[in-house]
PDB file with one MODEL, atoms N, CA, C and O in Angstrom:
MODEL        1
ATOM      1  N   UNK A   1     132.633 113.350 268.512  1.00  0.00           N
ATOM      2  CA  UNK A   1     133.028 112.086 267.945  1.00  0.00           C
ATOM      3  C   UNK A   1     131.771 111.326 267.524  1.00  0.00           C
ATOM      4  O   UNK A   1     131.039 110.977 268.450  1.00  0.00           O
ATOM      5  N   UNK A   2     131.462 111.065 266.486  1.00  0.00           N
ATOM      6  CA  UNK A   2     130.673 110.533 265.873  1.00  0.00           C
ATOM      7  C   UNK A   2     130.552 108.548 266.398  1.00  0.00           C
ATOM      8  O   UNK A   2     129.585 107.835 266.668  1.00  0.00           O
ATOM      9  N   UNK A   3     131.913 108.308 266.339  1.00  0.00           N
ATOM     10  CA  UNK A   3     131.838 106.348 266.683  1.00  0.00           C
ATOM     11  C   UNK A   3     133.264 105.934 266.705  1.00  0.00           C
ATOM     12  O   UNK A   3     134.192 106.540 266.169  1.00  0.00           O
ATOM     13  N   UNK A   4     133.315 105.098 267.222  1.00  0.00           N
ATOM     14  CA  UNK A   4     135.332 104.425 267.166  1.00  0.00           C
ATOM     15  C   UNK A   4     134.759 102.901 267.456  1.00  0.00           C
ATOM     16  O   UNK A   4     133.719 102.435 267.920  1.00  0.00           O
ATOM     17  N   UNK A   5     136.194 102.294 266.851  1.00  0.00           N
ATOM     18  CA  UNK A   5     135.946 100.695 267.178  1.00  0.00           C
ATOM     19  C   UNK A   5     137.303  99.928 267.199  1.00  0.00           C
ATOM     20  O   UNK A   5     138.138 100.802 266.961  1.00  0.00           O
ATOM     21  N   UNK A   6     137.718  99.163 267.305  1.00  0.00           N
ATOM     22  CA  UNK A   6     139.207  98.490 267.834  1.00  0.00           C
ATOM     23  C   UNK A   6     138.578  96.866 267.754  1.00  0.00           C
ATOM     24  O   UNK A   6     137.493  96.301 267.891  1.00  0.00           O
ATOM     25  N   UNK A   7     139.953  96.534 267.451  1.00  0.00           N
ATOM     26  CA  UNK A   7     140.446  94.998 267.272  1.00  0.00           C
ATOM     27  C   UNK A   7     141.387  95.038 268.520  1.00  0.00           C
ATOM     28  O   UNK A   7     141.964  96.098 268.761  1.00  0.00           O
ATOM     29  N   UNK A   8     141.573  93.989 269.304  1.00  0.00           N
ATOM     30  CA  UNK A   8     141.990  93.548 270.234  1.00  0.00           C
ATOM     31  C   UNK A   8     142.844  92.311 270.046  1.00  0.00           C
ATOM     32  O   UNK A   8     142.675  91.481 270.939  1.00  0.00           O
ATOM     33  N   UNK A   9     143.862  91.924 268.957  1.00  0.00           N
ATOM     34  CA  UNK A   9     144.480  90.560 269.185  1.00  0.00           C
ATOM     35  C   UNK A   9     144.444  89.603 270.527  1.00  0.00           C
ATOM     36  O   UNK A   9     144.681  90.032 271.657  1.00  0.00           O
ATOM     37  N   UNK A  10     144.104  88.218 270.214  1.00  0.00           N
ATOM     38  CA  UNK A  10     143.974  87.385 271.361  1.00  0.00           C
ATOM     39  C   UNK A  10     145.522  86.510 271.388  1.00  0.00           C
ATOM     40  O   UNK A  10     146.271  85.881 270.640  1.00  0.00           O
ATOM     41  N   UNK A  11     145.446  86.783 272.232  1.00  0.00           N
ATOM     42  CA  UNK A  11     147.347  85.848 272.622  1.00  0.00           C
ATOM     43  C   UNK A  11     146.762  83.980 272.224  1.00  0.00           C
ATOM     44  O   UNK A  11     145.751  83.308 272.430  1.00  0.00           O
ATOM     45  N   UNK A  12     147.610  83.856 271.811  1.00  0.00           N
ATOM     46  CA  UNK A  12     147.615  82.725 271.806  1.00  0.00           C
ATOM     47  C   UNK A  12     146.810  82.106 270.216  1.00  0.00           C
ATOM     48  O   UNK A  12     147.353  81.255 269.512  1.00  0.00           O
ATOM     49  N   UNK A  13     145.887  82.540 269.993  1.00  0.00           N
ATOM     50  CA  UNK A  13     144.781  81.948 268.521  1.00  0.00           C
ATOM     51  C   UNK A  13     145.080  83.512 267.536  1.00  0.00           C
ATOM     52  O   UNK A  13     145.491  84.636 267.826  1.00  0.00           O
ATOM     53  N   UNK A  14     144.682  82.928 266.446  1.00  0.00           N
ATOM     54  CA  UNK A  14     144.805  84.104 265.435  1.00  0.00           C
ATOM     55  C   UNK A  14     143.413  84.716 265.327  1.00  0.00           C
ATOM     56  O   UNK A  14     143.034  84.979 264.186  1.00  0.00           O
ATOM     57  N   UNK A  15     142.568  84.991 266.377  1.00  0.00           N
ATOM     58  CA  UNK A  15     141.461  85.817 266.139  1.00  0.00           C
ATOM     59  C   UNK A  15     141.875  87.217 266.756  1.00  0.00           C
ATOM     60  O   UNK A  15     142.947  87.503 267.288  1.00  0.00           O
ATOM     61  N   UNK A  16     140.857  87.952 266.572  1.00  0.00           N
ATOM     62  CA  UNK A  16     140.464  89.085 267.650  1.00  0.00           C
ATOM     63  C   UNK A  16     139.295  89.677 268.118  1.00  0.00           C
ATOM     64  O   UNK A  16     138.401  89.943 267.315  1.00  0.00           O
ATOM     65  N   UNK A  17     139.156  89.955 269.473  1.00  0.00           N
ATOM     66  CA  UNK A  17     137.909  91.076 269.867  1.00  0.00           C
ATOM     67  C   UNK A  17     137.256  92.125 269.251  1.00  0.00           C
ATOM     68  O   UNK A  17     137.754  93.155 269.706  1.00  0.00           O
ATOM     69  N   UNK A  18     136.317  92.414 268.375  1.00  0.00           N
ATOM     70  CA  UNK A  18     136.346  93.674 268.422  1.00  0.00           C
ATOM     71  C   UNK A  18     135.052  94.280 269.561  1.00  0.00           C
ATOM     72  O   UNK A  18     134.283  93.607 270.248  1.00  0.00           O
ATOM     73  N   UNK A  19     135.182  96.012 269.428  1.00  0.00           N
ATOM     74  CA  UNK A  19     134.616  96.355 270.367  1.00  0.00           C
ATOM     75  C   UNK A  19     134.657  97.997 269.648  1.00  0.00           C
ATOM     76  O   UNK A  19     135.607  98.563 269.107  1.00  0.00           O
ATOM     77  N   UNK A  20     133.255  98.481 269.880  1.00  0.00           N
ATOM     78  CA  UNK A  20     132.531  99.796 269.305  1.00  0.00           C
ATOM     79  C   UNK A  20     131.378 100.665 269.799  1.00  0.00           C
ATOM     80  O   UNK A  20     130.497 100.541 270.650  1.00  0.00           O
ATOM     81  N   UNK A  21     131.705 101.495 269.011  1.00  0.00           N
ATOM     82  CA  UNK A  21     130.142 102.468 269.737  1.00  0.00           C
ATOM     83  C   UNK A  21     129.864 103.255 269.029  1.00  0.00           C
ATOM     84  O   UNK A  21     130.877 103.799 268.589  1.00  0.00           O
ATOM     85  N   UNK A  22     129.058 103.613 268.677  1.00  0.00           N
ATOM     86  CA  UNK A  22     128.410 104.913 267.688  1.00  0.00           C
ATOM     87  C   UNK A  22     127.924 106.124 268.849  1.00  0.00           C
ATOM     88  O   UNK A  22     127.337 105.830 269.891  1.00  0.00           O
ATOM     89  N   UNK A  23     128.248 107.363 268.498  1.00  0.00           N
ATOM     90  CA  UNK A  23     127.489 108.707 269.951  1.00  0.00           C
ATOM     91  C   UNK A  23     126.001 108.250 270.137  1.00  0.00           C
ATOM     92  O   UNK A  23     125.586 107.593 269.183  1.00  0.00           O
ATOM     93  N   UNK A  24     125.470 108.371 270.742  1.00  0.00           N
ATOM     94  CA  UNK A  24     123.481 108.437 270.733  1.00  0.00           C
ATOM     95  C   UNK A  24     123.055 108.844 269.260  1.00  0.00           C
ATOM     96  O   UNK A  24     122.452 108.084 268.502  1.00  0.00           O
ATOM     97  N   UNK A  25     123.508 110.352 268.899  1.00  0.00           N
ATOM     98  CA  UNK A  25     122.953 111.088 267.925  1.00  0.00           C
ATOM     99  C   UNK A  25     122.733 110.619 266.539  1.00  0.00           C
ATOM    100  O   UNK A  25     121.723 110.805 265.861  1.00  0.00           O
ATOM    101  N   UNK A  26     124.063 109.837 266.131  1.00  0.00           N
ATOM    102  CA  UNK A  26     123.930 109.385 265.057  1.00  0.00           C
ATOM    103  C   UNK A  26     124.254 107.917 264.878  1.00  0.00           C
ATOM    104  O   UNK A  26     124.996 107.547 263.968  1.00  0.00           O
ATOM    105  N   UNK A  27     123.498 106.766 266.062  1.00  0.00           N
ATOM    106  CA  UNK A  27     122.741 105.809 265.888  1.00  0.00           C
ATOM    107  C   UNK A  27     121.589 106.104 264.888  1.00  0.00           C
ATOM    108  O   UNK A  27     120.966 107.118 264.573  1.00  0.00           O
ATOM    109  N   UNK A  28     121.558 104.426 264.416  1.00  0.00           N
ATOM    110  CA  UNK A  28     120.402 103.958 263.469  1.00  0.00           C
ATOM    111  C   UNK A  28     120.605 104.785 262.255  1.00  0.00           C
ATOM    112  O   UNK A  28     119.600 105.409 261.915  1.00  0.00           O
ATOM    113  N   UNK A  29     121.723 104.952 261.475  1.00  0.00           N
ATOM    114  CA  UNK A  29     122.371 105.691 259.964  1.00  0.00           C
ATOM    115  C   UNK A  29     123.058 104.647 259.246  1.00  0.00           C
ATOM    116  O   UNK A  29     123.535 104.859 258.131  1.00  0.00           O
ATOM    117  N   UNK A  30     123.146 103.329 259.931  1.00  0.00           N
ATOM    118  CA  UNK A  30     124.052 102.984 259.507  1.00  0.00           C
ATOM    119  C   UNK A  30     126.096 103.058 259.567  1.00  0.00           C
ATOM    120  O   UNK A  30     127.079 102.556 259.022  1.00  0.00           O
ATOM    121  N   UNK A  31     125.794 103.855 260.420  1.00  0.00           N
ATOM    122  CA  UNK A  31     127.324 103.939 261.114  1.00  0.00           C
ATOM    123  C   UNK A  31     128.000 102.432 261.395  1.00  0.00           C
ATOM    124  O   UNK A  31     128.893 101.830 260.801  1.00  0.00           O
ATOM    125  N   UNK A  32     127.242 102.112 262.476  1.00  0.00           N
ATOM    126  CA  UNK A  32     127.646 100.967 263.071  1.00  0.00           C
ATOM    127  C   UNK A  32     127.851 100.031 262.126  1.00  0.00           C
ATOM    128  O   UNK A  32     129.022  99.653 262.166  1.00  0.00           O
ATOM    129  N   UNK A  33     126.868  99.200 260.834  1.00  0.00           N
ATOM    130  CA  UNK A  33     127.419  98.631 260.237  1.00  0.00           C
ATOM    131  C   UNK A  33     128.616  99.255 258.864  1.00  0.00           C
ATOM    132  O   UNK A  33     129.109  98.658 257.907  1.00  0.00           O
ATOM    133  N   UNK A  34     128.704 100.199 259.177  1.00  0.00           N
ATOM    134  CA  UNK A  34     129.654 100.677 258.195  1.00  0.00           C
ATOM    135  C   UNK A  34     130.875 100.474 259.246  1.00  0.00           C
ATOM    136  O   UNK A  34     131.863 100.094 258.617  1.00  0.00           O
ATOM    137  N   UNK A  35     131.053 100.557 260.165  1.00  0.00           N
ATOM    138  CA  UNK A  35     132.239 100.686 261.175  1.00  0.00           C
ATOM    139  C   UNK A  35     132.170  98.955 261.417  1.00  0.00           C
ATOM    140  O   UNK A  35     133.353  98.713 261.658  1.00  0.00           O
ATOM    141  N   UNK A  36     131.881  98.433 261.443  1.00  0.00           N
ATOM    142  CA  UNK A  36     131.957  96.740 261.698  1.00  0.00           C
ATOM    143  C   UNK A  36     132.774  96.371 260.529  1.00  0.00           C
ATOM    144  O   UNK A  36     133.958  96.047 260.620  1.00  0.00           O
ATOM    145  N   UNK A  37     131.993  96.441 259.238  1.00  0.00           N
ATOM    146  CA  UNK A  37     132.532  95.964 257.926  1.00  0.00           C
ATOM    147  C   UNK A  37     134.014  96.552 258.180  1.00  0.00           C
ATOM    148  O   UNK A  37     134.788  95.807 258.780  1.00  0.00           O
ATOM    149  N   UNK A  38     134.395  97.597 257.849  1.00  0.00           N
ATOM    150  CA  UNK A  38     135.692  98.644 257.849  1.00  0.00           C
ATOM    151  C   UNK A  38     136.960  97.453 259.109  1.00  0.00           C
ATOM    152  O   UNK A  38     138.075  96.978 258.893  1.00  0.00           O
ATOM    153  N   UNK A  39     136.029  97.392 260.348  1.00  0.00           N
ATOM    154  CA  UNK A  39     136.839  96.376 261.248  1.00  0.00           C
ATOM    155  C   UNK A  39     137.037  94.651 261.022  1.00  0.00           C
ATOM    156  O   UNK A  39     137.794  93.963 261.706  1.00  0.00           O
ATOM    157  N   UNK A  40     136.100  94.100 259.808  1.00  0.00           N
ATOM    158  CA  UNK A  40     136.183  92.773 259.402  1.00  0.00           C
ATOM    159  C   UNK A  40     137.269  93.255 258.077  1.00  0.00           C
ATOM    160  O   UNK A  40     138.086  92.493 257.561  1.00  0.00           O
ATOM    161  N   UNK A  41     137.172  93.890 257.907  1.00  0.00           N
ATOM    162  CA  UNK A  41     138.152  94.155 256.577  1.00  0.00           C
ATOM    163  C   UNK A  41     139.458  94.302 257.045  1.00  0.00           C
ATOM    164  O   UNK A  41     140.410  94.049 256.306  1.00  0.00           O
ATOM    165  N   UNK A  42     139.596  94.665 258.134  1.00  0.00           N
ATOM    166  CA  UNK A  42     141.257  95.174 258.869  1.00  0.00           C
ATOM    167  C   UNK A  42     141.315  93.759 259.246  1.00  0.00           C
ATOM    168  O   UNK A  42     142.479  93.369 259.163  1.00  0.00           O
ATOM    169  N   UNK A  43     140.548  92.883 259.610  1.00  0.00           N
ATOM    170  CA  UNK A  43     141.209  91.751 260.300  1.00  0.00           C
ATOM    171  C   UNK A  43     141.353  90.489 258.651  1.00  0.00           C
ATOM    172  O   UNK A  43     141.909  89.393 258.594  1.00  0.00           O
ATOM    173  N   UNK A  44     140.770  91.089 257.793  1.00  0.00           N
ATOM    174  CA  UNK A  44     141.255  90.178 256.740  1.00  0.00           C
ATOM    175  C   UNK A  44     142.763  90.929 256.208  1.00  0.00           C
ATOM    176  O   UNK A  44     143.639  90.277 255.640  1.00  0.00           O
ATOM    177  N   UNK A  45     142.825  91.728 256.370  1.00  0.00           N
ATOM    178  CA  UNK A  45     143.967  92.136 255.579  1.00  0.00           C
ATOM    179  C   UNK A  45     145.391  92.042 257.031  1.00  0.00           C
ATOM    180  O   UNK A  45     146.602  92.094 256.820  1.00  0.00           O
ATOM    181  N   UNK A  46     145.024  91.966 257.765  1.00  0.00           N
ATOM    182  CA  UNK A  46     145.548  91.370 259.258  1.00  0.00           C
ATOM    183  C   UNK A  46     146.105  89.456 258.626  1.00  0.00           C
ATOM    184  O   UNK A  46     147.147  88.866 258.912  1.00  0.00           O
ATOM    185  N   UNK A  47     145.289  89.113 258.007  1.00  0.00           N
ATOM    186  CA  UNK A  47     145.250  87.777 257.647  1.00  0.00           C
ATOM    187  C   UNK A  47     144.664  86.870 259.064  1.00  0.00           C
ATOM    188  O   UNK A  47     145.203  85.780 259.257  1.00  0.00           O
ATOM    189  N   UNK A  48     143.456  87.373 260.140  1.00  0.00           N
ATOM    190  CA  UNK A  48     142.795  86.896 261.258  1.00  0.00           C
ATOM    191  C   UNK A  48     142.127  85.539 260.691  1.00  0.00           C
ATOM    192  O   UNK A  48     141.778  85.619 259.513  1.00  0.00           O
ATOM    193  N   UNK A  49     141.991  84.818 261.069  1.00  0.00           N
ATOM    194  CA  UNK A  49     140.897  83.493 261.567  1.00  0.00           C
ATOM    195  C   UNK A  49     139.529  83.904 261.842  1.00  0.00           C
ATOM    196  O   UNK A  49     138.508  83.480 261.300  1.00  0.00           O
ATOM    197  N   UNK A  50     139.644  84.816 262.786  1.00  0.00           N
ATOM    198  CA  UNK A  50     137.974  85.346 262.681  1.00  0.00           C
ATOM    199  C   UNK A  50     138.365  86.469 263.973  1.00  0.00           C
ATOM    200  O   UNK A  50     139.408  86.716 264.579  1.00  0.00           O
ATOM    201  N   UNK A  51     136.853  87.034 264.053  1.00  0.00           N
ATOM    202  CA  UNK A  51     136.729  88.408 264.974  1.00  0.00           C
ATOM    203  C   UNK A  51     135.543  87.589 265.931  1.00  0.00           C
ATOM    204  O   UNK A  51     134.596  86.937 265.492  1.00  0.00           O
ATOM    205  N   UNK A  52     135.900  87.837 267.400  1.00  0.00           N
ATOM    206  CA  UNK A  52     134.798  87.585 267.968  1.00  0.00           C
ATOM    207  C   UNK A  52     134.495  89.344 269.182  1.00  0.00           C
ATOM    208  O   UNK A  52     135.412  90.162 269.237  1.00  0.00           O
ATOM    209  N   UNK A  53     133.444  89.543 269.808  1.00  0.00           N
ATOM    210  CA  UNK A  53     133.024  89.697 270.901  1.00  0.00           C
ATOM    211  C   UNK A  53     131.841  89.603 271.897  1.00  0.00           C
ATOM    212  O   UNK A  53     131.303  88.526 271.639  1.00  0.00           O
ATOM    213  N   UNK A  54     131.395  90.007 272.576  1.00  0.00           N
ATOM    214  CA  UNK A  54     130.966  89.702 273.878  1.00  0.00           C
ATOM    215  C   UNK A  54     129.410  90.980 273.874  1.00  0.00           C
ATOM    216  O   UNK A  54     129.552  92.188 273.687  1.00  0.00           O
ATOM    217  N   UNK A  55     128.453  90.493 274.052  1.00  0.00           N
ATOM    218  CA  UNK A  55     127.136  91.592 273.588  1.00  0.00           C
ATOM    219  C   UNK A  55     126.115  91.133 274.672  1.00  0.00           C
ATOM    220  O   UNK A  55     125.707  89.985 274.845  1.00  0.00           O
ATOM    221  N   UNK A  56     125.684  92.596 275.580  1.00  0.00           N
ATOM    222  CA  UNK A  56     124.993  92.049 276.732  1.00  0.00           C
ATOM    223  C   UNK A  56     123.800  91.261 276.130  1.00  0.00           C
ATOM    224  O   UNK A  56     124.260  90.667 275.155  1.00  0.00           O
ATOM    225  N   UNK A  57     122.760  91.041 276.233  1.00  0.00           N
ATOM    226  CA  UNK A  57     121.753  90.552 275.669  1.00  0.00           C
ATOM    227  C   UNK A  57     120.438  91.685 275.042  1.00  0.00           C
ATOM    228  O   UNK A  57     119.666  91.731 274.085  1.00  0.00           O
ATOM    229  N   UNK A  58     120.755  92.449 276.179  1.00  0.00           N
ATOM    230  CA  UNK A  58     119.706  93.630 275.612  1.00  0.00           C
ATOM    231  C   UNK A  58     120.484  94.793 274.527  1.00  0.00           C
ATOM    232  O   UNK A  58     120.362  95.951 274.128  1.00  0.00           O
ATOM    233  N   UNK A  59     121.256  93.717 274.396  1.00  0.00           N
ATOM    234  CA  UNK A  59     121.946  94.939 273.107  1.00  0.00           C
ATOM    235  C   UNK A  59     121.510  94.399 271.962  1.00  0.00           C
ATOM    236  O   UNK A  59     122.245  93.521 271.510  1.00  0.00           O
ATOM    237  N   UNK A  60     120.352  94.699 271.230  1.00  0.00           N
ATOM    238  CA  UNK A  60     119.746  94.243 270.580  1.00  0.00           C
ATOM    239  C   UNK A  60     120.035  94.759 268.973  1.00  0.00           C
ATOM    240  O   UNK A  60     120.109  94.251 267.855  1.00  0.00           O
ATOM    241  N   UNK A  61     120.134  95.941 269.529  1.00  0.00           N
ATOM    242  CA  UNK A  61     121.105  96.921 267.756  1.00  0.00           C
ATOM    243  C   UNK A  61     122.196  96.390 267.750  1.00  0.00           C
ATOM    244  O   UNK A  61     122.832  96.690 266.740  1.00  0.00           O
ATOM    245  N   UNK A  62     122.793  95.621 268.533  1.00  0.00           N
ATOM    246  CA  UNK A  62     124.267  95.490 268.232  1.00  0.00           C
ATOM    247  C   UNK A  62     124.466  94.236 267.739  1.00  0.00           C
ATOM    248  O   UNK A  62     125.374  93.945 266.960  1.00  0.00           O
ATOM    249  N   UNK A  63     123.368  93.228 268.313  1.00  0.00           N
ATOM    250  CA  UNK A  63     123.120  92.185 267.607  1.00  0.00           C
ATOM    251  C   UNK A  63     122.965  92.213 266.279  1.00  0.00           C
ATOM    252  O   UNK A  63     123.632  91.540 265.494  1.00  0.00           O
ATOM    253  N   UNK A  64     122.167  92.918 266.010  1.00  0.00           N
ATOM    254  CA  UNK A  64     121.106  92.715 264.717  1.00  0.00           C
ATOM    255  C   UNK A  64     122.627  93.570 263.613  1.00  0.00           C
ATOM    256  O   UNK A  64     122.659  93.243 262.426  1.00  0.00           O
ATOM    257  N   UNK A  65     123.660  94.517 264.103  1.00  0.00           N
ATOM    258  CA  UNK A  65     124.307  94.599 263.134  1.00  0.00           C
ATOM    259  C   UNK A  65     125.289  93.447 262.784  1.00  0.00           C
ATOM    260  O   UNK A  65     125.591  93.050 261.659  1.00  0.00           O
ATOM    261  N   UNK A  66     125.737  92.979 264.034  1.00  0.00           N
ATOM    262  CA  UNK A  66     126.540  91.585 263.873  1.00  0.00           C
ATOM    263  C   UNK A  66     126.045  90.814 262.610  1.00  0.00           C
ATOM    264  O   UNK A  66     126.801  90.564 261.672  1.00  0.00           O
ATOM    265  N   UNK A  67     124.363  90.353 262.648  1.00  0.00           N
ATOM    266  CA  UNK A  67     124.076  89.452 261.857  1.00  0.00           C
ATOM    267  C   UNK A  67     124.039  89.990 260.342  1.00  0.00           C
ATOM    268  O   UNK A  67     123.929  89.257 259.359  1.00  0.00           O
ATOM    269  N   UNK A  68     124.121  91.042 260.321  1.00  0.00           N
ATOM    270  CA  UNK A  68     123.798  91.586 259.334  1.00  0.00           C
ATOM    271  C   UNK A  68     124.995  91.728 258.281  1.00  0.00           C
ATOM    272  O   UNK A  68     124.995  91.864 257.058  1.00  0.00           O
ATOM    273  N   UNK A  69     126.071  91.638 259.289  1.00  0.00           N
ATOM    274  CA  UNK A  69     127.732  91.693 258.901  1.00  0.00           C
ATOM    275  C   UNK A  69     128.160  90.179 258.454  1.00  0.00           C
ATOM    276  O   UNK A  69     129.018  89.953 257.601  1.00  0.00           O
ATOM    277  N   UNK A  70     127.431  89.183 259.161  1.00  0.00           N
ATOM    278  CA  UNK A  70     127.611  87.792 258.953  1.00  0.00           C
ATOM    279  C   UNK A  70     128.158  87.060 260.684  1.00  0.00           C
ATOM    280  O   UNK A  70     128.787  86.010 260.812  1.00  0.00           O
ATOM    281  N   UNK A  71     127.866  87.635 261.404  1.00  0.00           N
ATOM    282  CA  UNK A  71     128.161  86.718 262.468  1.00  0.00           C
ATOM    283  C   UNK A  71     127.422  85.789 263.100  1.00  0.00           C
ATOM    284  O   UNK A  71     126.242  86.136 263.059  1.00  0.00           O
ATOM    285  N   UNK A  72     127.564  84.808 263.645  1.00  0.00           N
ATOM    286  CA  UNK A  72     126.808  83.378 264.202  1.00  0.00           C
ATOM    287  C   UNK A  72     126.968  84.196 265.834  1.00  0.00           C
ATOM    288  O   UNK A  72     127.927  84.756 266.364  1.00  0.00           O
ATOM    289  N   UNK A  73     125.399  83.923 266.337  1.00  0.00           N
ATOM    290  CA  UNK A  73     125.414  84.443 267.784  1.00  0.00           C
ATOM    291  C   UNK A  73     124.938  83.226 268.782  1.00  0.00           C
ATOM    292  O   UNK A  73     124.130  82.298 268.734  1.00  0.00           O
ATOM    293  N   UNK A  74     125.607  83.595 269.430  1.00  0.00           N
ATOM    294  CA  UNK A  74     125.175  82.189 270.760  1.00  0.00           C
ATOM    295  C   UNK A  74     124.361  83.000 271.803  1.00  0.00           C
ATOM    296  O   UNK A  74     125.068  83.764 272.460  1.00  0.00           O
ATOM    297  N   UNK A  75     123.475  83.008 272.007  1.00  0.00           N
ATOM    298  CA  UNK A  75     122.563  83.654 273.019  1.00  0.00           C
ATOM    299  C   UNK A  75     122.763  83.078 274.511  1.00  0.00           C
ATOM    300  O   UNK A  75     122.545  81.873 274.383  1.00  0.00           O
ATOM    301  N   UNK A  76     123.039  83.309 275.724  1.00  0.00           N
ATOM    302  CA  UNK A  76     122.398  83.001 276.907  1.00  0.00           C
ATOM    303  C   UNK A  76     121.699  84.240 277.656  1.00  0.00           C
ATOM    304  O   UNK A  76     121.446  85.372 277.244  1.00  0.00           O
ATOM    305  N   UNK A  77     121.448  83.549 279.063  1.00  0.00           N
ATOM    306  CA  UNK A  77     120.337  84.720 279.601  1.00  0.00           C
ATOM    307  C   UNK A  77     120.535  85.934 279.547  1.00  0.00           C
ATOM    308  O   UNK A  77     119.568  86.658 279.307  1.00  0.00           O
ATOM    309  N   UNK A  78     121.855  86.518 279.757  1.00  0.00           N
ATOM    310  CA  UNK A  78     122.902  87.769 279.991  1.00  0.00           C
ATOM    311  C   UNK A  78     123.449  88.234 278.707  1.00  0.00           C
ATOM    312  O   UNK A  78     123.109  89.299 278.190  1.00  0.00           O
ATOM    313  N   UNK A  79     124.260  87.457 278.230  1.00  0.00           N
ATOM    314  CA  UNK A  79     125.262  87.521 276.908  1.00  0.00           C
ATOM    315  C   UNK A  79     125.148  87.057 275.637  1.00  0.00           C
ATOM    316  O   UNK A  79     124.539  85.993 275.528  1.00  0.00           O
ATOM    317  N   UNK A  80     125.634  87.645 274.477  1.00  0.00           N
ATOM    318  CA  UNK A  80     125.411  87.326 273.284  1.00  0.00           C
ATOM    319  C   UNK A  80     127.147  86.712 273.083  1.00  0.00           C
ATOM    320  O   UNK A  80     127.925  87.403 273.741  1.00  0.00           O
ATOM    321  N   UNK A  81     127.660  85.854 272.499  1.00  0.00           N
ATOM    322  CA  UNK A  81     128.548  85.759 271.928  1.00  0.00           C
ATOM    323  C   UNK A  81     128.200  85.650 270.514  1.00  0.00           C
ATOM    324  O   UNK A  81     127.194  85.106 270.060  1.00  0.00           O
ATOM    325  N   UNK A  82     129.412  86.391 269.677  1.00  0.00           N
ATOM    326  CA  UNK A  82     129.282  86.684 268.390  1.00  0.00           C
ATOM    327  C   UNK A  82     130.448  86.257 267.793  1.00  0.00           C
ATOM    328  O   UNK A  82     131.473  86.416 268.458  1.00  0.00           O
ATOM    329  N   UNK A  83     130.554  85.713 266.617  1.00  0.00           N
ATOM    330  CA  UNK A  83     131.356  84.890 265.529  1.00  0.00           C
ATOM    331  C   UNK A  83     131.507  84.924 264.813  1.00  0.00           C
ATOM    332  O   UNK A  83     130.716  84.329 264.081  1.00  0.00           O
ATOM    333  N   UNK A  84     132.972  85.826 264.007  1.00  0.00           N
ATOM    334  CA  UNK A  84     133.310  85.758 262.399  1.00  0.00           C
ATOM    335  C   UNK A  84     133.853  84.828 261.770  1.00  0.00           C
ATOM    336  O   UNK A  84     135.026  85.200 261.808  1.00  0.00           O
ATOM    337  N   UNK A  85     133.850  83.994 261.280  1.00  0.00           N
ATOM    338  CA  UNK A  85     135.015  83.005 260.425  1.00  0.00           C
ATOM    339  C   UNK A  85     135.423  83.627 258.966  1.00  0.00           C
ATOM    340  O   UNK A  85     134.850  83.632 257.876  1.00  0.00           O
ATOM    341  N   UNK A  86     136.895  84.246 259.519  1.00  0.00           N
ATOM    342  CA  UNK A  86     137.295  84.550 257.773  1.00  0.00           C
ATOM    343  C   UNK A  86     137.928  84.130 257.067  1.00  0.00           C
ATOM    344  O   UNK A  86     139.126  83.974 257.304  1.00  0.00           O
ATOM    345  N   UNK A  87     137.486  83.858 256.172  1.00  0.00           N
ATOM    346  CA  UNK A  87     138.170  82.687 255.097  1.00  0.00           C
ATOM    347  C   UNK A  87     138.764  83.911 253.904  1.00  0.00           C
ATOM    348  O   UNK A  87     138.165  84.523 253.020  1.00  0.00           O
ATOM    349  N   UNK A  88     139.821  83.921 254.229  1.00  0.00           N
ATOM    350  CA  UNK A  88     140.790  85.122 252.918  1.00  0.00           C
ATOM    351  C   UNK A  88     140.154  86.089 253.346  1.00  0.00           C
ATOM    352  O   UNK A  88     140.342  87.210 252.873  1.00  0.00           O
TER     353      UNK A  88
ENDMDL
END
């Protein structure tokens, strides 16, 4: 398996979680942001509010694809929170 990723609807608000992984091997190709986009695109055609999830801090590739996708990150000591707002 090369990578998988999932949307998680949140009860209650019209966002969702997502959550992913690329194998070891074929990190840093560009997978990951090809698999992010592919999952912001399901939640527009979902008609979502936005995509959020949850990024330890030393996940630093996972950051850097977030931003790269367009997400706003909130840093603390431990955790990254990450933020889509989709407009259409």
């Amino acid at each position: 398996m090369l990578g998988a990723g999932r949307l998680s609807k949140s009860h209650g608000v019209n966002e969702a979680e997502f959550a992913m992984l690329v194998s070891d091997p074929y990190q840093r190709q560009g997978l990951g942001t090809e698999l992010l986009l592919r999952l912001v695109q399901i939640g527009r055609d979902e008609q979502l509010e936005g995509i959020v999830a949850t990024i330890l801090a030393e996940n630093t590739a996972m950051q850097r694809v977030c931003e790269k996708v367009g997400f706003e990150l909130q840093r603390s000591a431990d955790l990254v929170e990450a933020k889509l707002t989709i407009s259409g």
